[in-house]
C-alpha positions in Angstrom: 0.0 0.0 0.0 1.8 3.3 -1.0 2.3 5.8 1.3 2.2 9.5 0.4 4.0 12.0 2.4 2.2 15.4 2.1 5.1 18.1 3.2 3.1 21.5 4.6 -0.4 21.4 4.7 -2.6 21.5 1.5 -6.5 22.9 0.7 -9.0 20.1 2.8 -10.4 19.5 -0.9 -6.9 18.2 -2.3 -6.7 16.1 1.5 -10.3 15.0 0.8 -9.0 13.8 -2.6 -6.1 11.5 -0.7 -8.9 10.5 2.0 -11.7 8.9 -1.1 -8.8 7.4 -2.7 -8.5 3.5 -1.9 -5.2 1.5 -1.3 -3.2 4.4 -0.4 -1.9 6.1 3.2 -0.5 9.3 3.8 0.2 11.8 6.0 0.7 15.1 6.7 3.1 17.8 7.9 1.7 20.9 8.7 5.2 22.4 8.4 6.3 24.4 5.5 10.0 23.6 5.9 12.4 21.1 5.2 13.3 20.2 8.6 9.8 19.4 9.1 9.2 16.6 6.3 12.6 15.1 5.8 12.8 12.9 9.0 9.6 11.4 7.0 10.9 10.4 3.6 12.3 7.1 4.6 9.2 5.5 4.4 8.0 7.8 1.7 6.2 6.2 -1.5 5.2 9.5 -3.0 5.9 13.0 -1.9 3.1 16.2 -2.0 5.6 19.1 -1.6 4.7 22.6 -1.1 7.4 25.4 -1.6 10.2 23.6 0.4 14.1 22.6 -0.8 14.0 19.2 -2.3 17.7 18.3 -2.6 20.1 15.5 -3.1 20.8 14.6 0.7 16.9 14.4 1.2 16.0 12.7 -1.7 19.1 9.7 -1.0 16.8 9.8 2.5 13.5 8.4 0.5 14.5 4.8 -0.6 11.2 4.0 -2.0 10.1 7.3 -3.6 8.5 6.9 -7.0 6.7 10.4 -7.4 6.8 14.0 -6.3 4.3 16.2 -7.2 5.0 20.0 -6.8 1.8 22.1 -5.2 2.4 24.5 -7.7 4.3 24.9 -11.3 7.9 26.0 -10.0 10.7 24.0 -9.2 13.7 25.7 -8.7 14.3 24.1 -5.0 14.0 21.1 -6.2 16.7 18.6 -7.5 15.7 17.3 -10.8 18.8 15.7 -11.7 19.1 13.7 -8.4 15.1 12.7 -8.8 15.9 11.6 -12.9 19.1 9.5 -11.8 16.7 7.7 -9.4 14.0 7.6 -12.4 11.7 9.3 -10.2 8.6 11.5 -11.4 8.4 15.4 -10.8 5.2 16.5 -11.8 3.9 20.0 -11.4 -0.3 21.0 -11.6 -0.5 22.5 -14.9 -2.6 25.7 -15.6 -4.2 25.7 -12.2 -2.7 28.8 -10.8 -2.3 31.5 -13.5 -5.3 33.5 -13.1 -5.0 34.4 -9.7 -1.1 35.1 -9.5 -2.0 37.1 -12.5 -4.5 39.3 -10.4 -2.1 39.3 -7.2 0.7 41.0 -9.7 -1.6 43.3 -10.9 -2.4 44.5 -7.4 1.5 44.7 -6.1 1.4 47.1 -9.5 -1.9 49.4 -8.2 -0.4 49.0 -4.7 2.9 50.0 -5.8 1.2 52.9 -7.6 -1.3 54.5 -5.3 1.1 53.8 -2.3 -1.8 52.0 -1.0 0.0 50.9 2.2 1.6 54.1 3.4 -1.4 55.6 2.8 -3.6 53.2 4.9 -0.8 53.5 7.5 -1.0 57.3 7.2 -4.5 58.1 7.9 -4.7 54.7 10.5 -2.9 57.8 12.0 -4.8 60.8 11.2 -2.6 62.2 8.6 -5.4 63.0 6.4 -3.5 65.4 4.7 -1.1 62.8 2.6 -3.6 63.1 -0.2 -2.1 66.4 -0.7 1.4 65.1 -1.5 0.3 64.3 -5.4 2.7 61.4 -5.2 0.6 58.5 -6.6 0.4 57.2 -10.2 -1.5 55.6 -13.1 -1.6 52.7 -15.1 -3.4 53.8 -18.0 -1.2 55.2 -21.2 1.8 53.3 -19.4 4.5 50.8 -20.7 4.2 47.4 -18.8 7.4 45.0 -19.5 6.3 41.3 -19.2 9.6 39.4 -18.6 8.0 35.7 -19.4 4.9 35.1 -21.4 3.7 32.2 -20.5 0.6 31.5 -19.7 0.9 33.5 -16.7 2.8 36.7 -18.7 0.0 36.2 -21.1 -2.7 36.9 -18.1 -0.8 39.7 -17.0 -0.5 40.8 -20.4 -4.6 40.6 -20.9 -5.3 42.4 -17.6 -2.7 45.4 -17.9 -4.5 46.5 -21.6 -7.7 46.3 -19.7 -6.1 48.8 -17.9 -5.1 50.7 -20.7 -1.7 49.9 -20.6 0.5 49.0 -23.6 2.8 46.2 -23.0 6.2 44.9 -24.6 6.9 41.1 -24.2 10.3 39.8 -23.5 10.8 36.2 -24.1 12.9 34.3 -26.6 10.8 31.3 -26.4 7.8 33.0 -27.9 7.5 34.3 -32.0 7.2 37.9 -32.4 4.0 36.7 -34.0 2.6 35.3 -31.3 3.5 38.5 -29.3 1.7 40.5 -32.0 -2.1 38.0 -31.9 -1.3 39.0 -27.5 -1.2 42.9 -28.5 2.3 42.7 -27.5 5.1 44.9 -28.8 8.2 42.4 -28.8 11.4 43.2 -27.3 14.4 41.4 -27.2 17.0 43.9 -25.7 16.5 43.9 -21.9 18.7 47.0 -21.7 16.0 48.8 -23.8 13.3 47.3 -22.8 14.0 48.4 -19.1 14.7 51.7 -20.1 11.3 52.1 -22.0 9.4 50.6 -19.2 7.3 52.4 -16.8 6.4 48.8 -15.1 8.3 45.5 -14.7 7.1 42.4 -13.9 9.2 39.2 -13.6 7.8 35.9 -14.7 10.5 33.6 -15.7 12.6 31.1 -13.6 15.8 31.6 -12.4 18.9 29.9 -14.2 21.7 29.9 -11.8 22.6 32.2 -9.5 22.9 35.8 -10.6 19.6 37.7 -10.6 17.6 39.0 -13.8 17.6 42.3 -11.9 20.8 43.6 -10.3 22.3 46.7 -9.7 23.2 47.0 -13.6 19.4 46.6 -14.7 18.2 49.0 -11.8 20.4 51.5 -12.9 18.6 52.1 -16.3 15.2 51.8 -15.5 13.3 55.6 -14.6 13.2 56.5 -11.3 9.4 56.9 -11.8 9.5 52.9 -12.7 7.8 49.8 -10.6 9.3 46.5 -10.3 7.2 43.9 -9.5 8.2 39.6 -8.5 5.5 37.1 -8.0 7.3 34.6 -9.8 10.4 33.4 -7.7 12.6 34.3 -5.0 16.6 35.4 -6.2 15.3 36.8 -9.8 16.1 40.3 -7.8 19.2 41.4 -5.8 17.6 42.6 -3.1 20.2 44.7 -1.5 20.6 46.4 -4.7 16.3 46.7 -4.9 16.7 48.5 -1.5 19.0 50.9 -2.5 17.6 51.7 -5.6 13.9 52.6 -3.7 15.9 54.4 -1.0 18.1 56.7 -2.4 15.0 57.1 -5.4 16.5 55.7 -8.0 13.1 53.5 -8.4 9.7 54.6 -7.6 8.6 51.5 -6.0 8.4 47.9 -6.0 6.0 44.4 -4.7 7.4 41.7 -4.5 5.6 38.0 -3.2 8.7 36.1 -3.3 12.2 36.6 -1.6 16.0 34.6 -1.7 15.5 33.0 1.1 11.9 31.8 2.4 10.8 32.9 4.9 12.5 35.8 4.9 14.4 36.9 8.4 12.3 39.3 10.3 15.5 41.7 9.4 15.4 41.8 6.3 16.2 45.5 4.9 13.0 45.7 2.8 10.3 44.9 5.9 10.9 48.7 6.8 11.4 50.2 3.2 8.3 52.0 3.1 8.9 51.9 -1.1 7.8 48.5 -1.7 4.5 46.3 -1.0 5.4 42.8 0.5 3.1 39.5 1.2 4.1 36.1 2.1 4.3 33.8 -1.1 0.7 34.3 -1.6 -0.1 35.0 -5.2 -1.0 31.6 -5.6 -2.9 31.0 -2.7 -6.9 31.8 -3.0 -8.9 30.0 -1.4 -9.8 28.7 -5.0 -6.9 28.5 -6.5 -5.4 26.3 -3.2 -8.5 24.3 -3.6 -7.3 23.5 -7.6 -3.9 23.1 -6.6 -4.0 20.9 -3.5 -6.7 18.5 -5.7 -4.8 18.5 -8.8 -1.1 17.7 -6.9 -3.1 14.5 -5.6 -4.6 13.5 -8.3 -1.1 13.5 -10.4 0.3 11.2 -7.2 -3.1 8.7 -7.2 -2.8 9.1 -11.8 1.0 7.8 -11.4 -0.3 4.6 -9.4 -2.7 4.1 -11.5 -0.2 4.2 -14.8 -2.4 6.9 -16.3 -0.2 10.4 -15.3 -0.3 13.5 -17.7 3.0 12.9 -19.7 2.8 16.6 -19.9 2.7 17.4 -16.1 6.0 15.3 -15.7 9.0 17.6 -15.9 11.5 15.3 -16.2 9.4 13.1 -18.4 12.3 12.7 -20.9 15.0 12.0 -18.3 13.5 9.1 -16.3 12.2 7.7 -20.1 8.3 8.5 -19.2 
């Protein structure tokens, strides 16, 4: 009888999915962290991981792992080399998730924007009077940079022109064609492309270790520009970021992601008062948790069953799937 390892606690409609399903047991670690769901893996037929490091030292703890399945569509934690020399599945959900981190990085943008934070803060305070200090700004008639256009660039892409925004695309894996049907003005210098911007948001993984944004790229965006991340933690230098919205190099930033996860109560940005924060959450409606946590078990119960999505299986090719 398999047993499935659920690492941090899941939507009860993706548990109730686990629960219906017969000749399987599992359990679960309410945890977010690796420390919490390693100890766990040696009896581990399957893994459900949430947003926790999956590396080679934890997976050589798992001797009878066959499967993980990733609560989500990123990976970057996790070792797929060390899971392919084992011939072990990694499976993500699909397109469960792209509408509402789409939404999310549209409101880091207005938040960003209308200084909605400080604001709140301000007249929690009594300082009516900030609304006199002009300093907000618009979306409409500005120039959105999409970094990414999958299908979760391509949301963003949709609800920014509803905004009356005009958007370039940067993306070497799509056609300029393709850009063109999505109302998208191709770029493929991201030099340009940051200097044209009035908005950036990030939606592409991170290869290695330097950031897409550094110090360099900071330095020729406007000082009237927003960066926004909702994609992955380390595609920003976030001491660089800091500076930048300090010394007003940068107008403002949100970010939903950071390097390291969760980030230390210290960390510089917590009292920038230039950037909007929240906790990994893009993803995490109460609808979108609900499609994630039940499509994550389905994959594990579809791998028993020999039936698994070839296209849900990252390292499909690797392990010979």
């Amino acid at each position: 009888m398999p047993q499935i390892l659920v690492a941090g606690r899941i939507h009860e409609q993706g548990l109730d999915v686990l629960k219906n399903a017969k000749g399987f047991t599992f359990e679960v670690v309410d945890e977010v962290s690796r420390e919490s769901y390693v100890p766990l893996l040696h009896k581990a037929d399957a893994l459900l991981l949430r947003t926790q490091p999956l590396d080679k030292a934890a997976i050589t703890e798992a001797p009878n792992l066959k499967i993980v399945s990733r609560h989500g569509v990123g990976y970057d934690a996790v070792d797929v080399e060390a899971l392919s020399a084992r011939k072990i599945s990694l499976c993500i959900v699909g397109d469960v998730n792209s509408r509402a981190v789409a939404e999310h990085t549209l409101m880091l943008m207005l938040a960003a924007a209308r200084r909605t934070v400080a604001h709140d803060q301000a007249l929690r305070k009594g300082e009516w009077k900030v609304r006199n200090a002009f300093e907000t700004i618009e979306l409409d008639g500005k120039t959105l940079l999409v970094m990414g256009l999958g299908r979760i660039g391509r949301r963003v892409a949709a609800l920014a022109q509803a905004f009356g925004m005009n958007v370039l695309g940067l993306d070497p894996m799509v056609p300029a064609d393709v850009m063109k049907d999505l109302n998208v003005t191709p770029a493929t210098d991201l030099r340009q492309a940051l200097k044209a911007a009035d908005y950036v948001t990030l939606h592409v993984p991170l290869i290695g270790a330097k950031p897409v944004i550094g110090a360099e790229e900071l330095a020729v965006m406007k000082p009237t520009a927003i960066l926004i991340n909702a994609a992955r933690g380390g595609l920003i230098d976030e001491a660089a970021l800091n500076t930048a919205l300090l010394t007003r190099k940068l107008y403002g930033a949100g970010l939903d992601v950071f390097a390291a996860e969760p980030p230390k109560s210290d960390n510089a940005l917590f009292i920038n008062p230039y950037v909007t924060l929240s906790p990994h959450s893009a993803g995490l409606t109460a609808e979108c948790a609900a499609r994630m946590g039940v499509a994550a078990a389905q994959n594990i119960l579809d791998h028993f069953a020999g039936k698994l999505d070839r296209s849900l299986v990252v390292n499909a090719k690797a392990i010979g799937a």
